[in-house]
C-alpha positions in Angstrom: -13.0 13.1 -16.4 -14.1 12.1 -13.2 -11.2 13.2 -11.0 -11.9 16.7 -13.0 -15.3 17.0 -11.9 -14.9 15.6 -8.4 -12.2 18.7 -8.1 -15.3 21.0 -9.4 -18.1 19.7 -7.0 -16.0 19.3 -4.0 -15.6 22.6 -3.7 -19.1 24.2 -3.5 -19.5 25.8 0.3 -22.9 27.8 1.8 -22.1 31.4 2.7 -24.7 34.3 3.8 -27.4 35.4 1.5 -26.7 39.0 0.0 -29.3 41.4 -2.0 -28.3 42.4 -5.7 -28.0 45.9 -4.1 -25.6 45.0 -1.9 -23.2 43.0 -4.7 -23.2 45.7 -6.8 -22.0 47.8 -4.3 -19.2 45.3 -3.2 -18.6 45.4 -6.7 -17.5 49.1 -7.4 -16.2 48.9 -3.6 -13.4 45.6 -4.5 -13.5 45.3 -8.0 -14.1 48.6 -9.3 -11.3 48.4 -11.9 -12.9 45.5 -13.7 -16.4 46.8 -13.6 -16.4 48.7 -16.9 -15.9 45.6 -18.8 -18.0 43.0 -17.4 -20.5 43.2 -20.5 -23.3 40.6 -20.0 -21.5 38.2 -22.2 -19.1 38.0 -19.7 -20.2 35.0 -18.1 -16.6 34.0 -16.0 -14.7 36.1 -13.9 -11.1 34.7 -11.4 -8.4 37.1 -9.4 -5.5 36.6 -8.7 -4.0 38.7 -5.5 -0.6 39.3 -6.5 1.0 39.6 -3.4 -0.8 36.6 -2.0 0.2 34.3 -4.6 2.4 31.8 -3.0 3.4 29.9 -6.0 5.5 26.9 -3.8 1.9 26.3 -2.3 0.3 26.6 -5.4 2.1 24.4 -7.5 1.9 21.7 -4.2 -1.9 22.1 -4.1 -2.1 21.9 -8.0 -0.4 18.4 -8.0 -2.0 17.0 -5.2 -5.1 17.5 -6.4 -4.6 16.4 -9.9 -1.5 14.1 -9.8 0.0 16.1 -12.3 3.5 17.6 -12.4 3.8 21.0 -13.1 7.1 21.9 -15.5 10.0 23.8 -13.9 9.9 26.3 -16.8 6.3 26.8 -16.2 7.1 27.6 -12.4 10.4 30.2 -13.7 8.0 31.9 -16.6 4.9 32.4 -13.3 7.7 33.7 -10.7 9.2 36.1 -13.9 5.6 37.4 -14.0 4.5 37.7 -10.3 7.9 39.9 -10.4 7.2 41.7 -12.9 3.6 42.6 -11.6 4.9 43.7 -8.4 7.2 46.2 -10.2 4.3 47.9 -12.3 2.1 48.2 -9.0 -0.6 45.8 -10.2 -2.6 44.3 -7.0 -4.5 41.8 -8.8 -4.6 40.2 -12.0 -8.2 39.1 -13.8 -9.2 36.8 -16.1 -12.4 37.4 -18.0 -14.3 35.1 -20.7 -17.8 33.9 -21.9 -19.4 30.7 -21.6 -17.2 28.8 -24.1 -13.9 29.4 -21.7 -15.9 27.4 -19.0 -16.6 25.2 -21.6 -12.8 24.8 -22.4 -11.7 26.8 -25.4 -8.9 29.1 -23.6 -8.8 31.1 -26.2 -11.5 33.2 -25.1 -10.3 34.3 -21.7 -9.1 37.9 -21.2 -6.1 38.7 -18.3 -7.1 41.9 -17.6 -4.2 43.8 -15.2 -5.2 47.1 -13.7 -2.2 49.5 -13.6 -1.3 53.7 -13.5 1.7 52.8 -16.5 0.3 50.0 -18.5 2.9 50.9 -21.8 6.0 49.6 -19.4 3.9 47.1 -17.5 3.7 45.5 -21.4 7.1 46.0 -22.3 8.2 44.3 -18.9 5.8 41.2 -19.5 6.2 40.4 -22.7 10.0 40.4 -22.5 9.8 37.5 -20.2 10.8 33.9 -21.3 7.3 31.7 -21.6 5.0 35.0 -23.1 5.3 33.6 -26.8 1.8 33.6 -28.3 0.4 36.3 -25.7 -1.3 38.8 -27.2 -1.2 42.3 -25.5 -3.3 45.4 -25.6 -3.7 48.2 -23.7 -6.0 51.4 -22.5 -5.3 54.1 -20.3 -6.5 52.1 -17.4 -4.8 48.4 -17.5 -2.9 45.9 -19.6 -5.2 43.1 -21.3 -3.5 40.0 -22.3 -4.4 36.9 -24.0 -4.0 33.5 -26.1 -6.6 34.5 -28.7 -6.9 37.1 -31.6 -6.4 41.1 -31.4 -10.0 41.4 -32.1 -10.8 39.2 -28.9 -9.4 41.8 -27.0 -10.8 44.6 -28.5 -14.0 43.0 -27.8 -12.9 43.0 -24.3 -11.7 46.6 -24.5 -15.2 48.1 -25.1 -16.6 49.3 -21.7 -20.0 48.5 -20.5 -22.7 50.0 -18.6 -23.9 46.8 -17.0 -23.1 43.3 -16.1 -25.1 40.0 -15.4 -26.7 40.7 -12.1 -25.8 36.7 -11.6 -22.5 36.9 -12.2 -22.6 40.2 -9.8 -23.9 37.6 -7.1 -21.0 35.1 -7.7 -18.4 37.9 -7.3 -19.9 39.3 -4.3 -19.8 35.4 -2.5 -15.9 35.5 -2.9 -13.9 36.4 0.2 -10.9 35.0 0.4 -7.5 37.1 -1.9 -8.4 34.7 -4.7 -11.9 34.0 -6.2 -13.6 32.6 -9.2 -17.2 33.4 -10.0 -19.1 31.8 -13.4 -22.7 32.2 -14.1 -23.5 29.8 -16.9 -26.7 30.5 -18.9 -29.6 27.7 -18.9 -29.8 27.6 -23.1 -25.7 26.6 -22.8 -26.5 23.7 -20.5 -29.3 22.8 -22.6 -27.3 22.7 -25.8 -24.6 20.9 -24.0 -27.6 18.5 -23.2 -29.0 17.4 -26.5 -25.1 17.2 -27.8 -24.5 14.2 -24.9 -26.0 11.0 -26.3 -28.5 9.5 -24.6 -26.6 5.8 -23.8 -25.7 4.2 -20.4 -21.8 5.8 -20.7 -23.2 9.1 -20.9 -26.1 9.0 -18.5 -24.0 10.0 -15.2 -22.8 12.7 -17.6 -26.5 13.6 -18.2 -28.1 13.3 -14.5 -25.1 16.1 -14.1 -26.5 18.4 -16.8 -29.8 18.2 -15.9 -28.9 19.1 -12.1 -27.6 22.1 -13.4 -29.7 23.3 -15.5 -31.0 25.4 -12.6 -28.1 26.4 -11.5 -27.8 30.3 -11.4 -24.6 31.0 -10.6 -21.1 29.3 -8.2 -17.8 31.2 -7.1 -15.3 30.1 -5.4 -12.4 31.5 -3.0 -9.6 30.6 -1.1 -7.0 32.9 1.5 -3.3 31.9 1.9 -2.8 29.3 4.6 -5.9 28.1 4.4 -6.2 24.9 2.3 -9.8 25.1 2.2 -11.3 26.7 -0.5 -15.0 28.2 0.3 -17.8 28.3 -2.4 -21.3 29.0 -2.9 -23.7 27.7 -5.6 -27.2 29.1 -6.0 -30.0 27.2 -7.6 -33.3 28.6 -8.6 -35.5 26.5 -6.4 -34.5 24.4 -2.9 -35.6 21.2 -4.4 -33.1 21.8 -7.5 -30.4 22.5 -4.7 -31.2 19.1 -2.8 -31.4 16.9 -6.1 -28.2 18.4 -6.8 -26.6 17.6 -3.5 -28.1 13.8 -3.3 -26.6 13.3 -6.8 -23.1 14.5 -6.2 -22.9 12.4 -2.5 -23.8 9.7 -4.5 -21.4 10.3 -7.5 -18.5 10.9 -4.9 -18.8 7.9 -2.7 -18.7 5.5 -5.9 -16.4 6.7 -7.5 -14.4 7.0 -4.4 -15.7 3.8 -3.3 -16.3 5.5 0.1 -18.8 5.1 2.8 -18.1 8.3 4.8 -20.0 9.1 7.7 -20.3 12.6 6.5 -22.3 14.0 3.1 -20.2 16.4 1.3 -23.4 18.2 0.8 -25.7 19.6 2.3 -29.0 21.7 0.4 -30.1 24.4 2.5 -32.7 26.2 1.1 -31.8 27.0 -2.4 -28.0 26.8 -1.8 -25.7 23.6 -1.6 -23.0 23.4 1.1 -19.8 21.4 1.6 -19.5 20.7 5.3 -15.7 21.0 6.9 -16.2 17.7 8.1 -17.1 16.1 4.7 -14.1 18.1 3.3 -11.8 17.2 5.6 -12.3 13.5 5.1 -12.8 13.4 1.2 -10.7 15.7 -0.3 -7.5 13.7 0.9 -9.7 10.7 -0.5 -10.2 12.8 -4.3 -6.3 13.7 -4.0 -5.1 10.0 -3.6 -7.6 9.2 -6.7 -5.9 11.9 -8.7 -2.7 10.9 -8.0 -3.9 7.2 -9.3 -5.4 8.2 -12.4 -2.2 10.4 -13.2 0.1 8.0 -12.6 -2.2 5.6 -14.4 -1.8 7.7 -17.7 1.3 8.3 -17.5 2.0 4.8 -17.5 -0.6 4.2 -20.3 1.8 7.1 -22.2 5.1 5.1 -21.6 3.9 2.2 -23.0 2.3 3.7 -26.1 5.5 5.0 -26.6 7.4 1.6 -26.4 4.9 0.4 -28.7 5.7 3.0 -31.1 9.1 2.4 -31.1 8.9 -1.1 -31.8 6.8 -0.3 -34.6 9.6 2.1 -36.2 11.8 -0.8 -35.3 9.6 -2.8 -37.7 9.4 0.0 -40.5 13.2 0.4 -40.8 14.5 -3.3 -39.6 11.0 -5.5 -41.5 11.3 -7.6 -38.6 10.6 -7.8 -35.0 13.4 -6.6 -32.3 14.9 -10.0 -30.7 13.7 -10.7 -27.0 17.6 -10.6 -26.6 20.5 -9.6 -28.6 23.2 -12.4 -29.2 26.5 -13.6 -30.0 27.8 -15.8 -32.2 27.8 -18.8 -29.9 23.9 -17.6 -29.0 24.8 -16.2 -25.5 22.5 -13.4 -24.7 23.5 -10.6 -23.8 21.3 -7.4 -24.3 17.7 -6.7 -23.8 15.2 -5.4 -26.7 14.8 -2.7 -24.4 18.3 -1.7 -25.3 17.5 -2.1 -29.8 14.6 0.3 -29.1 16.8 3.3 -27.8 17.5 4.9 -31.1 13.4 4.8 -32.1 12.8 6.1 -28.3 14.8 9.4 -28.9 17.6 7.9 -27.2 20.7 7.4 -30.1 23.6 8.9 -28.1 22.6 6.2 -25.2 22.6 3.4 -27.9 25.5 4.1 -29.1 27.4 4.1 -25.7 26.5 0.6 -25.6 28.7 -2.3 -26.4 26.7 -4.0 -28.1 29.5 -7.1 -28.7 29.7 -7.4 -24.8 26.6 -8.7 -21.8 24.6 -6.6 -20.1 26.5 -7.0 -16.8 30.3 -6.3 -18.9 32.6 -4.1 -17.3 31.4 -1.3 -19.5 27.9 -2.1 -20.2 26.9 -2.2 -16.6 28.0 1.2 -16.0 25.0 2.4 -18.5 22.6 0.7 -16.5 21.4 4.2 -14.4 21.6 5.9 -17.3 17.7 4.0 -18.1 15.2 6.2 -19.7 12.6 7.3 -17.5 10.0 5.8 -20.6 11.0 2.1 -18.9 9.8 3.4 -15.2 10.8 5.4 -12.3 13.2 3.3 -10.4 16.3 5.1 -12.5 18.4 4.7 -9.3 18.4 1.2 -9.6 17.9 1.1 -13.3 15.2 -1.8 -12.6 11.9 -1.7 -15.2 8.9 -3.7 -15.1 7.9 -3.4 -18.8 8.5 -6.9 -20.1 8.1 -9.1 -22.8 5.7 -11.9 -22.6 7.4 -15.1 -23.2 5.6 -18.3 -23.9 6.2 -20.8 -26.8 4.4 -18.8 -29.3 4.5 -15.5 -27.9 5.4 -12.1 -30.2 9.2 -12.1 -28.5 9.3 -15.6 -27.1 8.4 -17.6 -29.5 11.7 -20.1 -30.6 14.1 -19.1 -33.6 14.5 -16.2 -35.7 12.7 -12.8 -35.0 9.1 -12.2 -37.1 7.2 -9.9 -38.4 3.3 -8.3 -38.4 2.9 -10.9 -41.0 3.9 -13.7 -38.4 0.6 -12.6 -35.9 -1.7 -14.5 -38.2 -4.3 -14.6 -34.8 -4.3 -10.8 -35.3 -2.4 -7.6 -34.2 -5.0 -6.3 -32.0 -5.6 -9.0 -30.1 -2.2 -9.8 -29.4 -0.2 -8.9 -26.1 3.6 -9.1 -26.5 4.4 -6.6 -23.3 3.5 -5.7 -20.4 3.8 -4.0 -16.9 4.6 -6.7 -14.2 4.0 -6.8 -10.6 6.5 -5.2 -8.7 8.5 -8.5 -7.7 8.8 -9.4 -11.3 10.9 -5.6 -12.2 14.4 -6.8 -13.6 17.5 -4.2 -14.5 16.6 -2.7 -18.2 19.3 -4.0 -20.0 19.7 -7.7 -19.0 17.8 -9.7 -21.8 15.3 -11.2 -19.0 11.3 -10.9 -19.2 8.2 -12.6 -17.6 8.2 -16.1 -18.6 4.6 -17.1 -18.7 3.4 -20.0 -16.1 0.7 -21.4 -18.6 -1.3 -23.2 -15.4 -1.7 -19.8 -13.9 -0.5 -17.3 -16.3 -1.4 -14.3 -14.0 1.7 -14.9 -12.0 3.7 -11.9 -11.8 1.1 -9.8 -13.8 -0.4 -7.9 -10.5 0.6 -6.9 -7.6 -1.1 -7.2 -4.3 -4.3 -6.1 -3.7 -4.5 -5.4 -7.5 -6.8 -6.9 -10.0 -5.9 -5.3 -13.2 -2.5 -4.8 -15.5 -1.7 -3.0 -18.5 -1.0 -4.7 -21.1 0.5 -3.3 -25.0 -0.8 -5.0 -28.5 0.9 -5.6 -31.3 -1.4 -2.9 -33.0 0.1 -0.3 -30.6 -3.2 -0.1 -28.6 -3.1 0.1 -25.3 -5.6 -1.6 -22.6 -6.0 -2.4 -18.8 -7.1 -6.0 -18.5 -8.5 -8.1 -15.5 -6.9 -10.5 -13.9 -10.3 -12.5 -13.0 -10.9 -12.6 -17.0 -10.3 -16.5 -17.7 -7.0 -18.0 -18.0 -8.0 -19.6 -21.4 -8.5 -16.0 -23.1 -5.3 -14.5 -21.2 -3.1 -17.4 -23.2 -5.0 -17.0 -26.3 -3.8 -13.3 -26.1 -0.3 -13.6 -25.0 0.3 -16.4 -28.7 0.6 -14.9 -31.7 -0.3 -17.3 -34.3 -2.5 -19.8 -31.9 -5.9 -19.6 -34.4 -7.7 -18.9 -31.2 -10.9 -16.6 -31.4 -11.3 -14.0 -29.4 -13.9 -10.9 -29.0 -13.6 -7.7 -27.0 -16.1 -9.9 -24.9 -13.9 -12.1 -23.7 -12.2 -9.4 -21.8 -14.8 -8.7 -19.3 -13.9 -10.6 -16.2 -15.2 -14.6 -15.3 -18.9 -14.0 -13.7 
């Protein structure tokens, strides 16, 4: 939520200031083929400039600043449609919605395509791979798509005489090929207000709500080859624009946990600037945060997925998966990693394995960079760091035959029994090897350097980033299963 609305904020940049005259004429000038729809519920308008569309750069830019892949058949089904534009002669494509698109129900946004033949332009779109779900309608005029109802884009279809003279503002401050202008009304902000409870979670959410509140309209633009993207937001008084500006500085650098020499805004008059110098330093800074949350949940996602597949282990096997699979004469010889294959979506791998032979076998060893990306991202190697916690009582280590839930008498939910090492701790997938616990400093091997935190899977299937400067006493209690120790979701909270 945070990296989200640092990517919103960041981006709000002073331009000129323009009379309502002089937008509505660079309205039917530029944007004349959208005009007759922008009815005053129409509250959000984006372009697209079809030829400017660099989709390489696009996709770059998109993961950079959210840490976020984007899927190769996402990329395909964009560069079918940029194709496909070009062929029916359409210059730019729109995207039109209310207040509750802004607010994140897609459903309500409108692509709106002007074209001279929009019957083919339909034909040619909708055969493309990706389209399913589209909706398409047509007037004599342009092609309107969507991913709600038919009637959502008759709605759309209905021409009006005259739009929000805010949003007519926003539109006019866009100059660059691609612009986004939005023009929220104060009762939506309000609403969204009252709905926010009024608790110490929720109150940076709330100081941001109540900032806006006076907010009359933002838009947003950006010109190929030039990373920047320039903005303007518009508040009704100078004093609103400054509170504004001293609570997103604020918000940035803590979150950031940066002391930059230079605000990344700056009120002047009624309008709130981003200065190129406080861009240039922070937006590398709110890139390298994305990239940390991202990678943060996707880690949080492999790990929920382990869990879940040592909970269908359970349900078909009523027992625990062994920390290592053996032989007769008790040699080890394959991890649990390798049991859980055929509950991780991976049957065919299981069943490549020997499972009569050691990890390191003739055969065995040649499966090794075959690892599922679920155990981490150093395939080449075939290395994981997604262990077992071993101590005499642990959920895997503990002595003898494998258990059950029923053996966790301490409780499921308060019981660790994996988690993600330190680097120097990562050991190859399939050999039966795991983080044996040093119980006089049982953080060894949990963090790496210049890291105070690790992530950590229950029995329960939850999954939870703990401290490393919570005490050692709670850390043990967590990692034993039947140890009759009491804990709280207090004890969590790192050693004052």
């Amino acid at each position: 939520m945070k990296t989200i609305l640092l990517q919103l904020i960041c981006i709000i940049y002073l331009s000129t200031n323009v009379s309502l005259s002089q937008a509505q004429s660079v309205l039917e000038a530029e944007h004349a083929a959208i005009a007759p729809y922008l009815k005053s519920d129409v509250r959000m308008v984006a372009w697209l400039d079809v030829e400017q569309i660099r989709l390489d750069e696009l996709t770059k830019t998109f993961q950079n600043l959210t840490g976020d892949k984007v899927p190769e058949q996402a990329i395909q089904t964009a560069r079918s449609w940029q194709q496909a534009l070009r062929e029916c002669e359409v210059r730019r494509v729109y995207f039109l919605s209310g207040v509750a698109a802004v607010l994140g129900n897609t459903s309500e946004i409108v692509a709106v395509l002007p074209c001279k033949n929009p019957s083919p332009c339909i034909e040619k779109l909708g055969a493309i791979d990706g389209t399913k779900g589209i909706t398409f309608g047509q007037d004599a005029n342009a092609v309107f798509a969507t991913l709600g109802t038919a009637q959502r884009l008759d709605q759309m279809m209905v021409q009006a005489s005259k739009p929000t003279e805010s949003l007519v503002e926003a539109i006019k401050e866009c100059q660059g090929h691609h612009g986004f202008a939005c023009s929220i009304p104060r009762e939506y902000v309000e609403v969204l207000l009252k709905m926010t409870p009024n608790e110490e979670q929720t109150r940076k959410a709330r100081e941001f709500l109540t900032a806006i509140q006076t907010l009359r309209w933002f838009s947003l633009s950006q010109d190929h080859g030039d990373e920047r993207i320039i903005g303007t937001a518009e508040f009704e008084t100078p004093v609103n624009a400054l509170e504004f500006a001293n609570l997103v500085n604020q918000f940035v650098n803590e979150t950031l946990e940066s002391e930059s020499a230079s605000a990344l805004l700056v009120a002047e008059g009624a309008r709130v600037t981003i200065s190129k110098q406080g861009q240039a330093e922070l937006i590398p800074l709110i890139a390298a945060k994305a990239k940390e949350e991202a990678q943060q949940r996707e880690e949080m996602q492999d790990l929920r997925q382990i869990g879940l597949a040592f909970h269908n282990f359970v349900a078909a096997k009523n027992t625990f998966p062994p920390q290592a699979l053996t032989d007769a004469t008790g040699k080890r010889l394959l991890s649990w990693r390798v049991l859980l294959l055929p509950y991780l979506g991976h049957k065919d791998l299981y069943d490549q394995f020997h499972l009569d032979e050691a990890w390191d076998s003739e055969h065995n060893q040649n499966l090794i960079q075959k690892m599922p990306v679920v155990f981490g991202d150093n395939t080449a190697q075939g290395k994981t760091r997604y262990l077992a916690v071993l101590t005499k009582n642990s959920a895997l280590g503990q002595p003898g035959a494998p258990v059950s839930f029923s053996g966790v008498t301490d409780g499921t939910s308060i019981t660790v029994w994996v988690v993600k090492s330190a680097p120097s701790q990562e050991v190859v997938w399939t050999k039966p090897e795991d983080l044996t616990v040093n119980e006089t400093d049982p953080f060894v091997g949990l963090t790496a350097d210049g890291e105070n935190t690790f992530l950590a899977g229950f029995v329960d299937g939850s999954i939870r980033r703990l401290n490393s400067e919570i005490s050692p006493v709670t850390i043990m209690a967590l990692f034993s299963m039947n140890g009759g120790e009491q804990i709280s979701f207090e004890d969590f909270e790192p050693q004052q």
